[in-house]
C-alpha positions, 0 to 999 in steps of 0.5 A, spaced: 540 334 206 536 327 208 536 329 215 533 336 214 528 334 208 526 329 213 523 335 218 518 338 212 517 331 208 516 323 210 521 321 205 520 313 205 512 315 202 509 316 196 503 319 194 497 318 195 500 317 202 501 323 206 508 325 204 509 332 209 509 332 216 503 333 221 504 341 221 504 342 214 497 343 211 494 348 205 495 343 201 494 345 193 496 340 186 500 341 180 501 336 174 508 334 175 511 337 168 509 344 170 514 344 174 519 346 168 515 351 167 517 358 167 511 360 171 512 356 176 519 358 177 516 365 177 512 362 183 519 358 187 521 365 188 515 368 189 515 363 196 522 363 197 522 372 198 515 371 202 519 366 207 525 371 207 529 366 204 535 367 199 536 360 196 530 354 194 533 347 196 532 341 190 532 333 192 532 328 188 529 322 192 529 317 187 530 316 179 531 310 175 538 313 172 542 313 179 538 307 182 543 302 182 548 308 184 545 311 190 547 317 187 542 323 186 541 330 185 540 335 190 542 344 189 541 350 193 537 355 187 539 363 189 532 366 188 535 371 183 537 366 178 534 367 171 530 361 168 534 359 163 539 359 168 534 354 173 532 349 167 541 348 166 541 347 175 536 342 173 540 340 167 534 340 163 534 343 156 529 344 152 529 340 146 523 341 141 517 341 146 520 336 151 526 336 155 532 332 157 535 331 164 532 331 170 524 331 168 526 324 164 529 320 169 527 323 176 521 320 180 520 324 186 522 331 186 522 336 192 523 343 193 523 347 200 526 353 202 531 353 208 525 356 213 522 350 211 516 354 211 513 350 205 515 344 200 513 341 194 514 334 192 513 331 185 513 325 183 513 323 175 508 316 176 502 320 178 504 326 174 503 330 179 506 334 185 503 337 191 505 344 195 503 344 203 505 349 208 507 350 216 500 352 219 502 359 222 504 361 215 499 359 211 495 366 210 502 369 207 500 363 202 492 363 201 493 366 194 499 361 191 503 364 186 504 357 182 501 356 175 495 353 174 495 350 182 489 345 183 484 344 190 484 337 192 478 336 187 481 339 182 486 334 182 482 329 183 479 330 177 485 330 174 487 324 176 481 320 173 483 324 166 490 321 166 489 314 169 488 310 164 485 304 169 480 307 172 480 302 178 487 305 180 485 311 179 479 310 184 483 307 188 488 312 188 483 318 189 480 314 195 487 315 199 489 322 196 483 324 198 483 321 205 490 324 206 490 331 204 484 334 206 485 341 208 
């Protein structure tokens, strides 16, 4: 699984580095939580059939619960499936407004289709995720089908939002800026 991510993503980075690889562009932002969301699974699927893919690739590539075991999480997501079906693939259930599962313990999250057309990475600690796609593809994907998806100055905004020190998230805006300009 590794070896197929490493061809979409650059899975030793974090953001605000660049996470995709030089071919992926079209960069848009998203708060990390959403991606729990019902609106944005409605939004995978949408990504996978215009790809022409059945099934969506999740990874874990880092967590605080399995750390010290190596171990992570990883599945192949049928595009058919419902969402309460793709929240228990997750293993995420809602519990009075939160939920419990990968969302509590995972940090950095990728999805991707087996085209590799398109990806996401997440990442808990920034509390957001980023979507790009190949270049050839990027018209098919000029109005994205994710909720609430931020340009990259929208993002930046919301950076400052949620940062409490603001020099970090100065800091962290100076590198997100200058790496994923579209």
């Amino acid at each position: 699984m590794k070896e197929r991510l490493s061809n979409i993503f650059i899975l030793n980075q974090s953001m605000p580095n660049q996470v995709f690889r030089k071919e992926y562009n079209g960069f848009l932002f998203g708060e990390y939580h959403g991606m729990y969301e019902e609106e944005f699974w409605n939004g995978l699927q949408i990504l996978a059939r215009k790809s022409g893919d059945k099934y969506i690739l999740l990874a874990e590539l880092e967590n605080d619960y399995n750390e010290r075991m190596k171990r992570y999480e990883w599945a192949k997501i049928p595009v058919d499936l419902s969402y309460e079906n793709y929240l228990d693939i997750l293993n995420a259930e809602p519990l009075e407004n939160i939920y419990i599962g990968l969302v509590d313990y995972s940090c950095k999250l990728v999805f991707t289709s087996p085209s590799l057309q398109w990806g996401i990475w997440g990442e808990r600690d920034q509390e957001l995720y980023v979507f790009a796609c190949k270049e050839n593809v990027k018209s098919q994907f000029k109005e994205s089908p994710l909720p609430d998806a931020l340009q990259l100055n929208e993002a930046l905004d919301y950076i400052y939002a949620v940062y409490h020190d603001k020099e970090a998230a100065k800091s962290f805006c100076e590198k997100l800026l200058e790496n994923y300009k579209n």
